[in-house]
N, C-alpha and C positions, 0 to 999 in steps of 0.2 A: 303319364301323370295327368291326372284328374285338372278342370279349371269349372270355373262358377261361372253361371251365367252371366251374357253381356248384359248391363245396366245403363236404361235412360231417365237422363235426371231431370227432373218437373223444376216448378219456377225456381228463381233464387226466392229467400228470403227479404233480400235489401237490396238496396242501390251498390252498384259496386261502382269506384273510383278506376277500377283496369278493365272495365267492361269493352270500352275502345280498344287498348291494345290489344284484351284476350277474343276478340270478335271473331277473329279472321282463321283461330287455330281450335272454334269449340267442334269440329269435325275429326279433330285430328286424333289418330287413336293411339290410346292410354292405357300403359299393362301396369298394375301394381303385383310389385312381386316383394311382397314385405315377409319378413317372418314375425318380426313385432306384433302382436293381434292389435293392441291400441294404435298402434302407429295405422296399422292398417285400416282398419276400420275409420277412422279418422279423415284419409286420404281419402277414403271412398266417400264420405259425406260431404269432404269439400270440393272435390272435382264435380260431384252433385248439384251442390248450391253451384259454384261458377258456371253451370249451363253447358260442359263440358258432357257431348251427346258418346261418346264411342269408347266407353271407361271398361276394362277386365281385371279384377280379379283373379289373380293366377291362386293357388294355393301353392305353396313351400315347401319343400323337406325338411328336416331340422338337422339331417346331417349334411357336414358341411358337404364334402366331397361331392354328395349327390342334388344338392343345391345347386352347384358351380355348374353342372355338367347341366342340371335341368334348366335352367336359365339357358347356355349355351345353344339350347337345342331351339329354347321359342326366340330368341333371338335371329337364328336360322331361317326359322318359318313364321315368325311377324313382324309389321311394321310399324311405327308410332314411337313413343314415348316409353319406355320404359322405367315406372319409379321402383326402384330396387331398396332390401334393406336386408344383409346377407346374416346368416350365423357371426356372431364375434369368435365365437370359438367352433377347434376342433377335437376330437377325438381320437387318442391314441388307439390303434388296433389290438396290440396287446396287452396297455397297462389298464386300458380306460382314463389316462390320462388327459385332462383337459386342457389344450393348447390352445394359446389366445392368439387369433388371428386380423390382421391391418388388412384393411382395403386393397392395397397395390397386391398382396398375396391371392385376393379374391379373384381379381379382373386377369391375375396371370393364371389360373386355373379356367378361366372361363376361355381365355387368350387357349387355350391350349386346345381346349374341345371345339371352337372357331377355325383355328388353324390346320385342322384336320382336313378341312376342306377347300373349297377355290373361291372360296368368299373369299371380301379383301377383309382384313381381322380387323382394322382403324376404324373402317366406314360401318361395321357390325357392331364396335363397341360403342359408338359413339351413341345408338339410341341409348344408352343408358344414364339417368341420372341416379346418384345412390343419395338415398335420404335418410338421414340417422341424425340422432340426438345426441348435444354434447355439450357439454356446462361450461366448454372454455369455446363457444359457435363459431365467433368472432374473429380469435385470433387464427382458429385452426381452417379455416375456409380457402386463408389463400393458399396454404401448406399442401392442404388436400387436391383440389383443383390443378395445382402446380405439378405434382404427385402423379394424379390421375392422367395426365393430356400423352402422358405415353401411350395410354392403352387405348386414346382417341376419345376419352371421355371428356365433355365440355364441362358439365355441372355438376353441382351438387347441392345440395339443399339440407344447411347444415340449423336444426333448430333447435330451439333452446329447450334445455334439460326442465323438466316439468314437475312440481312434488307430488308424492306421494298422496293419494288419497285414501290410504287401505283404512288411515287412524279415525276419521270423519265418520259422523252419523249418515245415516242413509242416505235426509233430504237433503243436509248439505253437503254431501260426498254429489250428489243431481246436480245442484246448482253450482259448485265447482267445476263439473264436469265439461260442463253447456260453459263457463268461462274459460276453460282451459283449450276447449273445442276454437272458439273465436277468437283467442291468442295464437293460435295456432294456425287457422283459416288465415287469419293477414299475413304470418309468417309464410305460407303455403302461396296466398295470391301475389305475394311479392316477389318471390321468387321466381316466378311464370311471369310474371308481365317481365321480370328481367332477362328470364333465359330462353325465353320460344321468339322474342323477335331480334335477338341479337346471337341467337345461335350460332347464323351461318359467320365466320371468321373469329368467333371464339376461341377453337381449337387454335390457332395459328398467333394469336395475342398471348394466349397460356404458354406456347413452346416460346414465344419472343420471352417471355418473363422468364421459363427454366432456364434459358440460354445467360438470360442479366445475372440470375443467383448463381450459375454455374462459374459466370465470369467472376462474380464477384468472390463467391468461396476459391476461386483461382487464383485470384487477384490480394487475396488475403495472407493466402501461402504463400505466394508469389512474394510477398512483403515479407513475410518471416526471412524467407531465403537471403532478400535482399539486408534487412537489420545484421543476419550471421556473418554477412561476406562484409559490412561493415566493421562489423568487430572483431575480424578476423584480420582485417586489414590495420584496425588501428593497432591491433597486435604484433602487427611485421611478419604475422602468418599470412604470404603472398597467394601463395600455390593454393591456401583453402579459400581466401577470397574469390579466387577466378571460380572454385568448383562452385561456391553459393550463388555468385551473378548466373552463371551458364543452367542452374537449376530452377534461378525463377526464372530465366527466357523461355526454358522451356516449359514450364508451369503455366505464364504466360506472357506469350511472345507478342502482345501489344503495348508493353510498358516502354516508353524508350531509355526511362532511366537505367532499366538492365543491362541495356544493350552499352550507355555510356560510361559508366561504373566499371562492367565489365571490360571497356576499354580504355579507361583511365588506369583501370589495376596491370593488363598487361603492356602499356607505356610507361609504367615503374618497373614492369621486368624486362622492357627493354623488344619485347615480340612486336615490336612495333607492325609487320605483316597481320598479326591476328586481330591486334588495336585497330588496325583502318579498317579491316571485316566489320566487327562488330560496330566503329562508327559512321559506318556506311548502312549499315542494319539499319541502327537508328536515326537514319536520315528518311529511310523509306517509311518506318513507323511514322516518325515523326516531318513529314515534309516542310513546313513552313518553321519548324526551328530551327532558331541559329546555330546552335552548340554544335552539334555533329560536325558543321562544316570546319566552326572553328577550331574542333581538336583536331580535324584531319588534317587543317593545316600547321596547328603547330607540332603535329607528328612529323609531317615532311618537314618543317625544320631544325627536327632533334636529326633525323638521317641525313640531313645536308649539311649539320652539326659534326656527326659521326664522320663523313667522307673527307671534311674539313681538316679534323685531326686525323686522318687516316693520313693525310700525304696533298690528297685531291687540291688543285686550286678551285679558289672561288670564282673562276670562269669556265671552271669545268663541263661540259655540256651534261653530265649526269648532275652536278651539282645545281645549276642552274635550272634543269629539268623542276627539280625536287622544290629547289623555290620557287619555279612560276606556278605548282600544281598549288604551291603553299598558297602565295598573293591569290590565285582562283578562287581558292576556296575560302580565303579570309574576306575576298570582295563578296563571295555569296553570302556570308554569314552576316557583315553590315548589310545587305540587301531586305535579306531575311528580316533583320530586327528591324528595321526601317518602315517595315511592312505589319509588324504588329501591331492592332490593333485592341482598343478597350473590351475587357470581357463583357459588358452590357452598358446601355447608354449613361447610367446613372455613376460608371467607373469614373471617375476625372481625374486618373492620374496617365503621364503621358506615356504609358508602355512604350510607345517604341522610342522614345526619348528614354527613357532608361535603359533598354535595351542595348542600343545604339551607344553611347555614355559608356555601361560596363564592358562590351567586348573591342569598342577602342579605346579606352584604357588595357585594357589587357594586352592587344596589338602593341599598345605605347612601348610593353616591357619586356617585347621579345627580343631578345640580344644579339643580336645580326654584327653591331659595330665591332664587338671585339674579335668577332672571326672573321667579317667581311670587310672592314675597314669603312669608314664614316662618309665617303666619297662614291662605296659602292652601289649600284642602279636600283637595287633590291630594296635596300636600307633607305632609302627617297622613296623608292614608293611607298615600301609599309608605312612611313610616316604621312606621306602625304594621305593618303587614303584612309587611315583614323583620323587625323584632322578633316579632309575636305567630309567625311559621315559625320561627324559630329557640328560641322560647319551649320551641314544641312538640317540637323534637330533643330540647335537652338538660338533659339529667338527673344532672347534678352539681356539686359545690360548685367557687365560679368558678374560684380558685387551681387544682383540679384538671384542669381541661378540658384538653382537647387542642388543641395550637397552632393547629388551625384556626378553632376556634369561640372561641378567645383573639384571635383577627386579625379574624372579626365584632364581637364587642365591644369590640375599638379603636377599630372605623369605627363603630358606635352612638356610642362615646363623643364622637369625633371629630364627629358628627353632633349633638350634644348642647352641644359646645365646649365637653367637659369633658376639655382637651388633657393636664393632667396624669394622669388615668386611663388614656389612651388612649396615653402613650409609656409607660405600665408596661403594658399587656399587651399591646402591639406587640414591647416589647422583650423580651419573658419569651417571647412565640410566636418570637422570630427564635434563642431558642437550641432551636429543636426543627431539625434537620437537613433533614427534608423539605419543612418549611416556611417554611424560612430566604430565600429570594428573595423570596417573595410577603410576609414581613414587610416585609422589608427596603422593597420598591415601596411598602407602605404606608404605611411613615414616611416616606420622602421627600413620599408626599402629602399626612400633616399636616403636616410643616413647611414647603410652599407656603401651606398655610392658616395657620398658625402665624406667620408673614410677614406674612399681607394680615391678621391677626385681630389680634394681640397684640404685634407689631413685629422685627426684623429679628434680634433680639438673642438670644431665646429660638431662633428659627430654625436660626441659628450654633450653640448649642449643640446641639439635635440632628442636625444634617447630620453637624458635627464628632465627636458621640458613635458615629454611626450609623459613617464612614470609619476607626472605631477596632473595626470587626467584621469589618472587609477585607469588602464587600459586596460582589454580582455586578456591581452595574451602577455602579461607581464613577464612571463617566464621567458619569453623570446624577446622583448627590447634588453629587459637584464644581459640575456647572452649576448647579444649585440655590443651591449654598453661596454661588457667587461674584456671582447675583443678590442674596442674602440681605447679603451684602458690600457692596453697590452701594450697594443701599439705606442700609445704615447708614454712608453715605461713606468706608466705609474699602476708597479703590482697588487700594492695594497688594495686600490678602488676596484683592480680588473678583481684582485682575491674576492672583496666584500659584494660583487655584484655577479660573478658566478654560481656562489653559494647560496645569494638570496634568489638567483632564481634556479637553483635546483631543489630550495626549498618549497618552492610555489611550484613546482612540477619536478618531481624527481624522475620522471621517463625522460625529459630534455637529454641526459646523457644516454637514452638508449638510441635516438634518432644520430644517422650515420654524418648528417650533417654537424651536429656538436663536432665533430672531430677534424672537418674541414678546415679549420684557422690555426692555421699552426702557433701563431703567434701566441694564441692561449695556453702552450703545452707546457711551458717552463713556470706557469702558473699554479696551471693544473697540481703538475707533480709536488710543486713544493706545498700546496695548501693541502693536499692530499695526506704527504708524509708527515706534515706534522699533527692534524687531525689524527691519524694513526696513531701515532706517537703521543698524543693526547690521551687517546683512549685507551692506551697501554698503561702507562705512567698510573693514571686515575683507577686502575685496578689494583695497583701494588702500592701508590701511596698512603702512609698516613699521617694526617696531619693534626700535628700539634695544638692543644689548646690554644697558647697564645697565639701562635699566627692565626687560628681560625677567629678568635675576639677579635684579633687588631683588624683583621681582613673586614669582618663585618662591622667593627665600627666605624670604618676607614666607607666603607660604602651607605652606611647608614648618614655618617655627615656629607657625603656628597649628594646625596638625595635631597637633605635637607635644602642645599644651599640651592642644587637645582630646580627645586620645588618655590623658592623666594621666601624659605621660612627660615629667617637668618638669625630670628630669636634664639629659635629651638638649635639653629647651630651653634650659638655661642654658649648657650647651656651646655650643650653635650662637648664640647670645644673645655669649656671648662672642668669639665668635671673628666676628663678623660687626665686634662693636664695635672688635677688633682689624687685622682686614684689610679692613673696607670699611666705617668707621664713618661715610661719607657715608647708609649705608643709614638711618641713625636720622634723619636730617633728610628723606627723604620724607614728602611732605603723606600719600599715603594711610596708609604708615605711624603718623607723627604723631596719625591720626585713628581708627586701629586700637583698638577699644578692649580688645578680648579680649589683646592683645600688651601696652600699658600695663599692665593691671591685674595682670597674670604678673610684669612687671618691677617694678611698687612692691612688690607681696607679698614679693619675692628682695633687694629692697635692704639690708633690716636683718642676712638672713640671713649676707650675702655679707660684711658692714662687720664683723661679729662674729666671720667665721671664721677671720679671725687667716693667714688667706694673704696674701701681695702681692700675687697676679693677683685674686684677687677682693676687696679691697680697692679696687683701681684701680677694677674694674667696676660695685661701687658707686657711684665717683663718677661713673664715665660714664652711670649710669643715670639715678643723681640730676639731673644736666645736660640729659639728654635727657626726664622727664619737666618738669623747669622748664620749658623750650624749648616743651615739647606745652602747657605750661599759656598761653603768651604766644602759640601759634600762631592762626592767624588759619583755620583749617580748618573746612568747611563740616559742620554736625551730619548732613546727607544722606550725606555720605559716611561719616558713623564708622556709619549706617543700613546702607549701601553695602556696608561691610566685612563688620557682622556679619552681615548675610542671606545675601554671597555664600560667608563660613564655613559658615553652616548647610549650604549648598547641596554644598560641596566633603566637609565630615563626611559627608553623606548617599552621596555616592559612596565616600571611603575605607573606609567600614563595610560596602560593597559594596550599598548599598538602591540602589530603580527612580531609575534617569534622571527619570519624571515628578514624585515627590518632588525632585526635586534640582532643579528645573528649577521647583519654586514657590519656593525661594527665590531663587533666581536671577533671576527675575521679579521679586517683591517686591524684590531689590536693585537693579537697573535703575529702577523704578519710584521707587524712593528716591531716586535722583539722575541722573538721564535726561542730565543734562550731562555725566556720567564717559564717558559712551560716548563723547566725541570728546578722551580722553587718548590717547595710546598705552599708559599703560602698564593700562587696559582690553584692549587686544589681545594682553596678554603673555601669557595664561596659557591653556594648552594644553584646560586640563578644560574653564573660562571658554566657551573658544571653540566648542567642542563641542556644551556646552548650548547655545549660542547659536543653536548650526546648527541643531537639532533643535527645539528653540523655532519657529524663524521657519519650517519647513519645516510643521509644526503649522499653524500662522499662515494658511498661505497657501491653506488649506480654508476660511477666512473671506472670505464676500464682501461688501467693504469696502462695495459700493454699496449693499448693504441698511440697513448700517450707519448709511452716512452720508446714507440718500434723503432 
């Protein structure tokens, strides 16, 4: 292949601003190997002006193939600088098809005619910078560069896309040319003062950056893996959770959250051997974090748990074994947190005071007492050793502390079964905002123990204090509450607070713990069956005009009266008595007690006010509470009445269906025989909760219930 004469370039034109950096390299020699003629020629005038003495002009092929290979060869046999600007395309052999070809495909065809040889192919490509025009310069520079360091290329000289001059008159197609020339020159001289003295370690800053983008495209997949085994987990799909953790370790194995996830999911299946692998994994990823040590140790106390109920005593030398590795490892873990430090000086909050705070809390509530008994050596130390870590964080008076270290000394207290200390600064920590769930989880867990310690009663009171904070996880105090219900035989409230929280989460019946308390099962079943039995009935009935009137005007005047619009009661109170005073001889009515108590209050008023219509209505009321006092009406039903008022207020006031839906429950449960009236089926709101009740319902499976 043919080349053009070497060229030496005469003065600059101007002062250059990179004259000093480019001093030292205007010896050094310079192959332009463009196919672009503008580009080319361009190049050769500004290596000219910059006083760059040892410039060549290669001439090009235009096919690609023989391009790639003629470069390859002066690459071979020269040294210097090589600016390159290759065919974008190639040519099919037998369609004549034009295929458009990327850089990295260039350098691997030049790669190939290099490597033919015992040249080293890195140190050959690397003279090359490729110079080409592109309209998006900017963004695609680091792409390119990044791209290229494979094939040992450092640079590239990516400049901006230029318009057209073809449309322009002659003189000012000239003097466009000459300015398009000197936007180009700066673009050309900047990029040499950047890449001839920073050359050398170039190549090795580009492969550190392929290596961050590879982590990070790694690290991204890595994360999908880990979202799947998430939701696959909250699914009760085990087996597919372990596969997604175990696929982003391997995607990438510097996350330590894989490693712990993955070993949280197989200490739910019980592999407790595979769980300590993987959280020893991630001790090594992770050295200075607590976690690792702390699951390993309350691993080794789920299998000193297991050997416990196997038979083993709690002096057992395998048993004992399994606790001491547990306290090792739990004393690393406060060590560890101990030792955490702020992520930069501007941080002021006291991480390892937090740290330290939530994993002796967590220590607080491992259950040692009821398998090892409250005296055993184990059970003193765990305690002592979250107390003496937590001693050593904090450093102020207790009322001041921060709601974290307010929420460890709940569970000291709670540990202590000093329960009244510990719902005052459970509940002082639940009005700190950040800390407000993880209060809140903990007082549902003293009053489980509150329950089984001190009896069902005190219990109720805190659940009930706790669902007056509107807590996150309402669906689990509800279950709580309506255990706490069971227990103190009142099934109505256990019915009404079950059902409002399998309203608020109807998975609660899928998790295997719903099924643990026995005590809820003779609940279960019965608010079950008759919601069944509701939603049977309500297919086959029909209900009669007049009980559906009486039913809703029966609840139309108790709205009123609940509402404090006693005018509009007495109105509709009278005109009822006037055009359908059969209404006042309904049993349910009769046993309405909210509706009675409205009309004896009205009697005197009505007899005093010197009208004739309400004189009359006196006496009709007078008649019709006589009548209520001789009626033979069931006390369940006047129960009946008022809980399913409650229920219907809850709705008029525009509150959740699941509030409205525990009274509603609790009235059902009051008299379980109302449901085969019709005039049960009259009422429109009635039936609604009904449906949504029994649709709740049917997340319960009854066989567990009743095995």
């Amino acid at each position: 292949m043919g080349e053009a004469t070497q060229h030496t370039t005469g003065k600059a034109d101007a002062a250059e601003p990179t004259a000093d950096v480019l001093a030292s390299y205007r010896d050094k020699p310079f192959h332009i190997y463009v196919i672009d003629r503008v580009l080319r020629d361009q190049l050769k005038v500004i290596l000219e002006a910059l006083k760059f003495s040892n410039v060549t002009v290669h001439k090009t092929p235009l096919a690609y193939f023989e391009n790639a290979r003629a470069l390859g060869q002066l690459l071979l046999t020269r040294e210097g600088v090589f600016l390159i600007n290759p065919p974008s395309h190639a040519v099919s052999p037998g369609s004549k098809t034009r295929i458009p070809k990327e850089l990295p495909e260039y350098f691997e065809t030049v790669k190939l005619v290099v490597g033919n040889t015992r040249r080293d192919v890195m140190q050959t490509l690397a003279k090359c910078v490729p110079v080409f025009t592109d309209i998006h310069f900017s963004q695609k520079r680091e792409n390119t560069l990044i791209t290229l360091a494979q094939y040992g290329v450092s640079g590239a000289f990516i400049l901006q896309k230029l318009e057209s001059l073809s449309g322009l008159a002659p003189k000012m197609r000239e003097i466009r040319a000459k300015e398009q020339l000197m936007e180009r020159y700066r673009e050309v001289r900047d990029y040499l003062a950047e890449y001839l003295p920073h050359k050398e370690g170039r190549l090795e800053a580009l492969k550190e950056r392929q290596e961050e983008r590879e982590l990070s495209e790694r690290k991204a997949e890595a994360d999908k893996w880990m979202r799947a085994g998430h939701e696959a987990r909250a699914g009760g799909d085990w087996e597919r959770a372990v596969q997604c953790f175990s696929k982003a370790i391997e995607i990438y194995p510097r996350d330590p959250a894989a490693y712990m996830e993955s070993g949280r999911t197989y200490v739910r299946l019980k592999r407790y051997p595979k769980a300590l692998m993987r959280f020893a994994q991630a001790e090594e990823v992770a050295e200075g974090s607590p976690e690792p040590n702390k699951e390993i140790g309350m691993v080794r106390v789920l299998q000193a748990q297991e050997r416990l109920r196997s038979g083993d005593s709690p002096d057992a030398p395998e048993v004992m074994q399994l606790l001491n590795d547990a306290m090792t490892n739990f004393q690393r873990a406060l060590d560890k947190a101990a030792a955490i430090k702020p992520l930069d000086e501007e941080d002021s909050r006291q991480r390892d005071v937090e740290a330290v705070t939530r994993i002796a809390g967590e220590l607080m509530k491992v259950d040692l007492k009821s398998k090892l008994g409250k005296g055993h050596p184990t059970v003193k130390q765990l305690g002592a050793m979250a107390r003496e870590a937590f001693n050593r964080v904090a450093n102020t008076e207790m009322d001041e502390l921060p709601a974290g270290q307010l929420i460890f000394l709940g569970l000291a207290a709670i540990d202590e079964r000093n329960f009244t200390e510990a719902e005052r600064l459970l509940f002082k920590a639940a009005r700190d905002e950040g800390h407000f769930a993880e209060a809140c989880n903990e007082i549902i867990y003293m009053g489980t123990l509150v329950r089984k310690l001190e009896g069902p009663l005190r219990a109720i009171d805190i659940y009930n204090r706790l669902l007056e904070l509107d807590p996150p996880n309402k669906a689990a105090v509800n279950f709580n509450l309506a255990v706490a219900y069971a227990v103190e035989h009142k099934d109505l409230e256990s019915a009404g607070a079950i059902v409002r929280g399998l309203l608020l989460e109807p998975s609660l019946a899928q998790n295997e713990m719903f099924y643990k308390n026995h005590q809820l099962y003779q609940v279960l079943e019965t608010v079950v069956d008759i919601f069944d039995t509701v939603a049977a009935m309500q297919k086959r009935t029909t209900v009669p005009e007049l009980a559906r009137r009486t039913v809703h005007f029966q609840e139309r005047l108790e709205r009123h009266i609940a509402a404090g619009q006693h005018k509009d009661a007495l109105v509709l109170a009278y005109n009822l008595a006037r055009k359908i005073p059969e209404f006042f001889d309904n049993e349910a009515v009769l046993a309405d007690k909210t509706i009675a108590e409205f009309l004896q209050s009205r009697v005197a008023m009505c007899r005093s006010a010197g009208k004739e219509s309400l004189t009359w209505l006196a006496g009709f009321l007078e008649e019709f509470l006589e009548r209520r006092k001789s009626a033979g009406y069931s006390k369940r039903l006047i129960a009946f009445s008022r809980f399913k008022m409650e229920a219907l207020k809850v709705l008029e006031r525009g509150g959740e269906s699941n509030e409205a839906a525990f009274f509603f429950t609790k009235a059902v449960m009051a008299h379980p025989e109302y449901t085969q009236a019709v005039e049960f089926y009259a009422s429109e709101e009635s039936m609604r909760l009904a449906r949504e009740i029994h649709d709740a319902l049917r997340y319960v499976d009854v066989g567990k219930v009743r095995g």
